[in-house]
C-alpha positions in Angstrom: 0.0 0.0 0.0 1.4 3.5 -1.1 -0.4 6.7 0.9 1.3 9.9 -0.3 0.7 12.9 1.5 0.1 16.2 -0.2 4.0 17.0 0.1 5.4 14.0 -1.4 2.5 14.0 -4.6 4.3 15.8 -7.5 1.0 18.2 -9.6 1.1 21.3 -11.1 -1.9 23.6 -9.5 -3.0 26.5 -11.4 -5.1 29.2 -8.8 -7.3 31.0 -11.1 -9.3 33.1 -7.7 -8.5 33.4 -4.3 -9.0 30.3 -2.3 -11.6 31.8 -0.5 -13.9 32.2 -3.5 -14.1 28.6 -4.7 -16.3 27.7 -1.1 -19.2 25.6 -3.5 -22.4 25.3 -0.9 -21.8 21.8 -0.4 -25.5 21.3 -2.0 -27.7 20.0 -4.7 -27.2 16.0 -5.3 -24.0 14.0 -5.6 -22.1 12.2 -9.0 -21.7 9.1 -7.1 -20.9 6.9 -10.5 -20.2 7.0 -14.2 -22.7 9.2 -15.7 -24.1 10.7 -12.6 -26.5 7.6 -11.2 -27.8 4.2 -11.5 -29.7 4.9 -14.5 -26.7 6.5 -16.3 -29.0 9.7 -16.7 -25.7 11.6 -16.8 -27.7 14.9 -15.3 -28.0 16.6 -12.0 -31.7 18.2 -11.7 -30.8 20.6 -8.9 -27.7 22.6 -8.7 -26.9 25.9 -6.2 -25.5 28.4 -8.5 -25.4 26.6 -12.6 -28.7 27.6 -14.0 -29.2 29.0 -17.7 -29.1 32.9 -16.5 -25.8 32.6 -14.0 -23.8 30.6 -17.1 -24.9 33.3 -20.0 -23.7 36.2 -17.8 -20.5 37.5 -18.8 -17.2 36.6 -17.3 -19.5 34.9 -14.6 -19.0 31.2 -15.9 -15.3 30.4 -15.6 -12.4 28.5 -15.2 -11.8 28.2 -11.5 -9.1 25.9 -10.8 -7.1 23.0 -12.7 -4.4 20.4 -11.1 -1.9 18.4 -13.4 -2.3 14.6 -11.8 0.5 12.2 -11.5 -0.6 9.5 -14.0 1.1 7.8 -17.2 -1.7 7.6 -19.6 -2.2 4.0 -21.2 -2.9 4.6 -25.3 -6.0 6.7 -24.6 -6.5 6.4 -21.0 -5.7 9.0 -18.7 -8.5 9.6 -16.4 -12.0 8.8 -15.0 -15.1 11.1 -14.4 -14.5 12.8 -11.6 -17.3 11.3 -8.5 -18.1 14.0 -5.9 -18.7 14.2 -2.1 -20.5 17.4 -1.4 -21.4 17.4 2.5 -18.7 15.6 5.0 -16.8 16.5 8.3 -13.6 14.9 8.3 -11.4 14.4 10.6 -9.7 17.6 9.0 -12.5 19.3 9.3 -15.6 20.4 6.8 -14.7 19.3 3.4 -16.0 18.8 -0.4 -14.0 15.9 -2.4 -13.7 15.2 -5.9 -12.2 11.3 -6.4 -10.2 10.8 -9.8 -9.3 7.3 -11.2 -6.2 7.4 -13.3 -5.0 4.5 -16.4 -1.8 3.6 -13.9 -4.1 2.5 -11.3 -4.5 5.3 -9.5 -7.2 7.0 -7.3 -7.1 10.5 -6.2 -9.1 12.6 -3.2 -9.0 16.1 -4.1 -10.5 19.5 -2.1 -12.5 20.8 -4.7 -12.8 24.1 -2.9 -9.5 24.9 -2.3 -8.0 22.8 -5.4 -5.8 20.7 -2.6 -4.4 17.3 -2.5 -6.6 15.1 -0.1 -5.1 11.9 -0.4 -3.7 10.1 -3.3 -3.3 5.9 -3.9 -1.6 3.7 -6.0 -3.7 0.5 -6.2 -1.0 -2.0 -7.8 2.4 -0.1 -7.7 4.1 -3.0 -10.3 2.0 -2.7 -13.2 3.5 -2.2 -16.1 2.7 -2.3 -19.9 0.7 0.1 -22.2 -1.6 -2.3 -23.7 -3.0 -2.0 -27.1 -5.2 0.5 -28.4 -8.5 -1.7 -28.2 -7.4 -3.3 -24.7 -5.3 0.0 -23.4 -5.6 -2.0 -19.2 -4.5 0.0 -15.9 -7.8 2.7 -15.7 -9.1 2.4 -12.3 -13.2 2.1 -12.4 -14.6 4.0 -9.1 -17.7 4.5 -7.9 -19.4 5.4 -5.2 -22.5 3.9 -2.8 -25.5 4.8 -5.3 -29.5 5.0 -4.5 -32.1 3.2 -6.2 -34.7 5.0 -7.6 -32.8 8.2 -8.9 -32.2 10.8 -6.8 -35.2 13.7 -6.6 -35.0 17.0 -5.2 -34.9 17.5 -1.8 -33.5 19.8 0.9 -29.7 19.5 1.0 -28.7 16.7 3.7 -26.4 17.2 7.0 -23.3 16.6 6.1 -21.9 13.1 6.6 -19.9 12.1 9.9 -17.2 9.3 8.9 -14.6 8.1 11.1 -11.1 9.0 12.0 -8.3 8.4 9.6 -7.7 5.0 11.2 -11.1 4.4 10.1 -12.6 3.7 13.5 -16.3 4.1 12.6 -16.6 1.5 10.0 -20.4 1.6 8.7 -19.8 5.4 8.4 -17.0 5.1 6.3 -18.3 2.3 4.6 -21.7 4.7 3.4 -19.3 7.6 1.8 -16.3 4.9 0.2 -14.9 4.7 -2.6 -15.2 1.1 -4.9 -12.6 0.6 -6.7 -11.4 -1.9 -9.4 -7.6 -1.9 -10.2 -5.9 -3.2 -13.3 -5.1 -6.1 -11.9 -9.0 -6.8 -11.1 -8.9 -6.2 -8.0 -11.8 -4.4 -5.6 -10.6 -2.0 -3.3 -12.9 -0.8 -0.9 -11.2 2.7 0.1 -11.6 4.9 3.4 -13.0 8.2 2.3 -10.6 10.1 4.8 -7.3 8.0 3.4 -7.5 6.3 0.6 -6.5 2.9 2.6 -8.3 0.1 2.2 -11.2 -0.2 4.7 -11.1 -4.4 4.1 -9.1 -6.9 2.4 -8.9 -6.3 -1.3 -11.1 -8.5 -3.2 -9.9 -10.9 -6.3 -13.0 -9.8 -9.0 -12.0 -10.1 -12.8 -8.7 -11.2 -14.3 -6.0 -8.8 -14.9 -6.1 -6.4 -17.6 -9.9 -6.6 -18.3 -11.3 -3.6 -20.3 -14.3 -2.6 -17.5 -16.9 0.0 -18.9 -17.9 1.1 -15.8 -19.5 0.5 -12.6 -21.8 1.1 -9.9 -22.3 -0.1 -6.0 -26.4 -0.3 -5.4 -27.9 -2.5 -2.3 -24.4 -4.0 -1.3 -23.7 -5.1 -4.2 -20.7 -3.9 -7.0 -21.6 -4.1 -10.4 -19.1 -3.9 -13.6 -19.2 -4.3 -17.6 -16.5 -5.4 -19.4 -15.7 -5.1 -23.4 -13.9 -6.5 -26.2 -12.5 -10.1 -24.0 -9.6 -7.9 -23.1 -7.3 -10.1 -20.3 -9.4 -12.6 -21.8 -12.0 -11.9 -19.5 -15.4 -12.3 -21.5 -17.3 -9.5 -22.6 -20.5 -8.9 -19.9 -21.4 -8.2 -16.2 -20.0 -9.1 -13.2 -21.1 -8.8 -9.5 -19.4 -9.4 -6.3 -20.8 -8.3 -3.1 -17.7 -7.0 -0.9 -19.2 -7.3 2.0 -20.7 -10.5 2.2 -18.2 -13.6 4.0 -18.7 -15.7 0.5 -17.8 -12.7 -1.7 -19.2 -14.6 -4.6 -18.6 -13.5 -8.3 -21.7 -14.0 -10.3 -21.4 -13.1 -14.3 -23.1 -12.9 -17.2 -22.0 -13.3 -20.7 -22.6 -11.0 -24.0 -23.6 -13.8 -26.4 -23.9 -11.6 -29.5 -21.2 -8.9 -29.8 -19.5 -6.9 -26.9 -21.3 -4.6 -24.5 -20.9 -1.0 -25.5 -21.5 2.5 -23.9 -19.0 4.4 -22.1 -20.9 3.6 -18.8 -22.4 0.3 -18.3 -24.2 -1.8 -16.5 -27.4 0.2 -16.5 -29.9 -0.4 -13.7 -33.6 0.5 -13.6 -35.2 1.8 -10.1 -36.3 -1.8 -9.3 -32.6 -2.6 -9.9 -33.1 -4.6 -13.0 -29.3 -4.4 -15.2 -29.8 -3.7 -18.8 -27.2 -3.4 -21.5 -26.5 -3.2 -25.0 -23.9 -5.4 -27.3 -22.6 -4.6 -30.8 -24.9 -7.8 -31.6 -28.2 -5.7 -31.8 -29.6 -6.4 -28.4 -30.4 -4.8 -25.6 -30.6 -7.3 -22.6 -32.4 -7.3 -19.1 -30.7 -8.6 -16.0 -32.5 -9.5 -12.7 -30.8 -7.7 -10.0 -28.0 -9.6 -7.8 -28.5 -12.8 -10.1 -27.8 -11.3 -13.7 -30.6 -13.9 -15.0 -31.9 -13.3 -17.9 -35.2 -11.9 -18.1 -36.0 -10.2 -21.2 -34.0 -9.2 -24.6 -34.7 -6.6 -27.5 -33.0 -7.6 -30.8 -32.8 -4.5 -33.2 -30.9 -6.9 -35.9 -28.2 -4.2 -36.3 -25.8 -3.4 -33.4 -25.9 -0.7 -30.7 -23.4 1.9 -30.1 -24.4 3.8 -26.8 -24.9 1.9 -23.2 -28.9 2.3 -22.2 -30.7 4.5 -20.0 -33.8 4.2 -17.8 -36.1 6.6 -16.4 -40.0 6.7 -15.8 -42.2 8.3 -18.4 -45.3 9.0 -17.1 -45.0 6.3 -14.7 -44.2 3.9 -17.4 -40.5 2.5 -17.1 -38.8 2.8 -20.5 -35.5 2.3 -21.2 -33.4 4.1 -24.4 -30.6 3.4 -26.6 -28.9 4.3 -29.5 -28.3 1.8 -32.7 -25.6 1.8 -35.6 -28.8 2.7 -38.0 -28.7 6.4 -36.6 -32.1 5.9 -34.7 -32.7 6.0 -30.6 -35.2 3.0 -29.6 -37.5 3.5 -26.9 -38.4 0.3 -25.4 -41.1 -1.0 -22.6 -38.9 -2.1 -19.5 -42.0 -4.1 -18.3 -41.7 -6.2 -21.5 -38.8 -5.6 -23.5 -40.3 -4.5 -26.3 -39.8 -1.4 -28.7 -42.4 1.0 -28.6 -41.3 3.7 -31.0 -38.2 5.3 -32.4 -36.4 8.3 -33.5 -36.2 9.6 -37.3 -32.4 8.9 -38.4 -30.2 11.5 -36.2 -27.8 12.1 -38.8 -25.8 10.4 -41.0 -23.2 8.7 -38.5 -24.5 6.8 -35.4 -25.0 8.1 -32.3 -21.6 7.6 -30.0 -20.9 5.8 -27.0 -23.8 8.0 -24.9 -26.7 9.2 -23.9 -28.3 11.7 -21.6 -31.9 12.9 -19.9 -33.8 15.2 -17.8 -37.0 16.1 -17.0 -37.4 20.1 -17.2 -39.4 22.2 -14.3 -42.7 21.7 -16.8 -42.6 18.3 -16.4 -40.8 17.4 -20.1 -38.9 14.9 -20.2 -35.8 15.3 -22.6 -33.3 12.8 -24.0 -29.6 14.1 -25.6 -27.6 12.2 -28.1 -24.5 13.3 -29.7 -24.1 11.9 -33.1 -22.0 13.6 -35.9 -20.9 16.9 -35.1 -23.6 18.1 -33.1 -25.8 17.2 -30.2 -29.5 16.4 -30.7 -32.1 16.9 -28.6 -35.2 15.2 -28.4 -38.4 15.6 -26.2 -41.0 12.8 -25.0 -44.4 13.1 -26.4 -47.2 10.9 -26.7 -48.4 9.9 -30.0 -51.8 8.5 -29.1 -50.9 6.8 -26.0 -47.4 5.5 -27.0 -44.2 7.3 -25.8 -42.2 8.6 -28.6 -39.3 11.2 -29.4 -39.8 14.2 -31.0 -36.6 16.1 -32.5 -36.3 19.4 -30.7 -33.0 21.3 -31.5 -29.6 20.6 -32.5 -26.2 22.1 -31.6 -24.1 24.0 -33.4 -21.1 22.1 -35.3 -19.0 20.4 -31.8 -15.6 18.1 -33.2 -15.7 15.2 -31.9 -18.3 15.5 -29.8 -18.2 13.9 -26.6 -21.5 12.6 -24.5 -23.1 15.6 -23.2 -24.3 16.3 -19.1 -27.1 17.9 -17.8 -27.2 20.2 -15.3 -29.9 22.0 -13.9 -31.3 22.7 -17.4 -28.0 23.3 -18.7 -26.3 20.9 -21.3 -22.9 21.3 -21.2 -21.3 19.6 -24.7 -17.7 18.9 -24.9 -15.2 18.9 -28.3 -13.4 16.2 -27.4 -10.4 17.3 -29.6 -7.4 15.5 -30.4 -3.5 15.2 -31.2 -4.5 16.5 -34.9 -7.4 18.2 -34.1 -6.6 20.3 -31.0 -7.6 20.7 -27.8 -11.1 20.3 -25.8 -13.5 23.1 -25.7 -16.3 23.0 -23.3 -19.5 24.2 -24.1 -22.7 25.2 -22.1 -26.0 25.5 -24.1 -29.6 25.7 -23.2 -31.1 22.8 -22.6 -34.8 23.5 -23.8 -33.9 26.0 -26.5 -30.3 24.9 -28.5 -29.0 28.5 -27.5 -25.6 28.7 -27.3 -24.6 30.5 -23.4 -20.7 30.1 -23.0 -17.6 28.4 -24.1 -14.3 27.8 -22.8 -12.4 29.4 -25.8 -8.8 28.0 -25.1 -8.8 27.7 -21.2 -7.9 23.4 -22.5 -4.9 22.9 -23.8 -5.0 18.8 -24.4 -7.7 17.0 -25.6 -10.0 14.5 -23.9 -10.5 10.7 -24.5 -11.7 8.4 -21.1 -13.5 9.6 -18.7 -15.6 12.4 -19.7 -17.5 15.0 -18.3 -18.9 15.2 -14.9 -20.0 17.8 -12.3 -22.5 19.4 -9.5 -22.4 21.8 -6.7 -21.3 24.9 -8.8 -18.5 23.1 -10.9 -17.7 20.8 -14.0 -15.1 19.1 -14.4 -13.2 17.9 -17.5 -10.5 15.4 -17.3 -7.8 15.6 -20.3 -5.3 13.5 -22.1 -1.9 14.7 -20.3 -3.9 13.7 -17.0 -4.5 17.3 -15.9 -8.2 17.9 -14.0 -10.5 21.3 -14.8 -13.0 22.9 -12.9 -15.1 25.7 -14.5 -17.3 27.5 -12.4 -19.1 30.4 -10.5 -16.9 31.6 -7.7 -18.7 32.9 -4.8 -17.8 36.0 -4.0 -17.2 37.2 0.3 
């Protein structure tokens, strides 16, 4: 076990406002896994300070602080979405935490207020290797304990009481942990406070798998894994850390490889659903990973599912290689509409929703060079997506996040065509509100956006973390 302190961890930190302006409310809900929650909505509803009117002001949106990470990128790994941890009293006192996952099996704790070191933690100091391209190994998958159903507003919570740095209150530590799943397939279970391990690591997949995500729900850890990397077959796994047996259960893609860039998805009731490059979209019961329903398109998928309720129907969404979004009846597995063609390449590797303050439900897809937005409307009876708006021309664009109305959209960039440039754009109109310009100077390939409480974050290439922002002002 390595523990570095802030004085031994070698980062570059860029201050872009006094430390005492980047205080962030410690409100509004938490990213506790890839793409926000459970249902892989990738959106935060409620936020303290991002709305549409405070990101179109001028020179009010901004780039608040960003922090160079010690991490060798793996082909085009670098680092994961950043997970937060609004509202905790450490034993250093009141704090708000970002946790990083890096391709060289790292996991970082950074105060997001003050841009400061927490704690940092190499998982499995002699890895070695860069991979391949397709099967790049080393990036950490973290996640965080995650609620079933999603998440709806409510007041913002006390903060969270964990234990001393020895970890001496277990179950508290346990409730704001860290999950994490090394290169070498192993689950970590780390103290929030230290980045030590709070148990025994756990033995979970072979070495070197490709994992497309995961998420902790009921006690139990759930992970995807692609392409048969480390020759560990494309699927889902689960292990439940905390039980005596710790008992791997699995299931196994027969068609194709699972796809998205977060996966498993998992409805309110907890059933897992995910899509495969062999045209299906499969249904999981919960803890087991039997079987219990399957949608065959006949040509493959290329984004990971989301779930959500529609009036109080469960539906489930995902995007296919023929350029349409299918909207299909959890209860049954069956399609029950979908889009017109989106353009003329397939939508990528995500997908996004939200439900506006009207009660409209919205679902963004980022296909071409632009992001499309579509809104939910019934067409006698049957739910069904309407086209509403489309972005401007975005490079490369990346998956897009939701929060609090606004849709922020990323250029992903590249080593030919440049760097990343964030966007922010409202989410019910298409109007453009603010842009980075060229606050990024690498481009962006894992991880992707994330954010909440005031600040998104975008995680580049040469393993350097940015947080753009609304500084409070005292």
């Amino acid at each position: 076990m390595t523990l570095r302190s802030l004085g031994a961890v070698s980062f570059v930190v860029c201050l872009l406002a006094p430390a005492t302006a980047h205080a962030q409310g410690r409100g509004g809900p938490n990213w506790t896994t890839y793409n926000s929650d459970a249902q892989r909505t990738a959106s935060i509803r409620t936020d303290p300070r991002i709305s549409t009117d405070s990101v179109s002001k001028p020179g009010v949106f901004q780039l608040i602080w960003k922090t160079r990470l010690e991490n060798q990128s793996r082909q085009m790994n670098s680092l994961t979405q950043p997970l937060l941890l609004n509202n905790i009293i450490s034993y250093k006192g009141f704090k708000a935490l970002a946790f990083v996952g890096g391709s060289a099996d790292n996991v970082w704790s950074i105060d997001y207020e003050l841009n400061r070191m927490f704690w940092a933690r190499r998982l499995n100091p002699g890895s070695t290797g860069s991979g391949t391209p397709q099967c790049p190994g080393g990036l950490t998958a973290i996640t965080r304990v995650t609620p079933l159903p999603q998440a709806t507003p409510a007041p913002t919570p006390a903060p969270a009481r964990v234990g001393g740095p020895a970890g001496l209150n277990l179950g508290m530590n346990l409730a704001a942990a860290v999950y994490a799943i090394s290169g070498a397939g192993m689950v970590h279970v780390l103290n929030p406070q230290t980045g030590e391990d709070l148990s025994p690591p756990v033995k979970f997949l072979a070495p070197n798998a490709k994992v497309l995500g995961s998420v902790f729900v009921d006690g139990m850890l759930y992970a995807a894994t692609a392409d048969n990397c480390g020759n560990v077959a494309s699927g889902v796994w689960t292990v439940e850390p905390g039980s005596e047996a710790k008992a791997i259960r699995n299931w196994t893609a027969g068609k194709g490889t699972v796809v998205g860039n977060a996966a498993p998805t998992l409805g309110a009731d907890g059933t897992v659903y995910v899509a495969t490059t062999g045209g299906e979209v499969v249904a999981l019961q919960a803890r087991s990973l039997t079987p219990s329903g399957v949608f065959t398109a006949g040509t493959p998928f290329t984004t990971g599912p989301i779930a959500f309720s529609y009036k109080n129907r469960a539906v489930v969404v995902a995007g296919n290689s023929d350029g349409r979004l299918y909207v299909l009846d959890a209860a049954g597995m069956t399609a029950v509409s979908r889009s017109e063609p989106v353009a003329a390449t397939a939508p990528n590797s995500g997908l996004a929703t939200w439900e506006d303050s009207d009660g409209t439900r919205w679902v963004l897809a980022s296909a071409g060079t632009k992001v499309l937005a579509f809104r939910f409307v019934d067409r006698n009876g049957t739910p069904a997506l309407q086209q509403a708006w489309s972005s401007r021309d975005i490079a490369t664009p990346a998956p897009p996040i939701v929060i609090n109305g606004v849709v922020f959209a990323l250029a992903s960039g590249g080593p030919r065509s440049g760097p990343a440039v964030l966007y922010a754009i409202d989410g019910r109109s298409g109007k453009d509100l603010w842009n980075s310009g060229s606050a990024i100077t690498s481009f962006v390939r894992s991880g992707g956006l994330s954010g909440g409480d005031g600040q998104v974050y975008v995680p580049t290439y040469d393993n350097t973390l940015y947080a753009f922002g609304i500084p409070l002002e005292h």
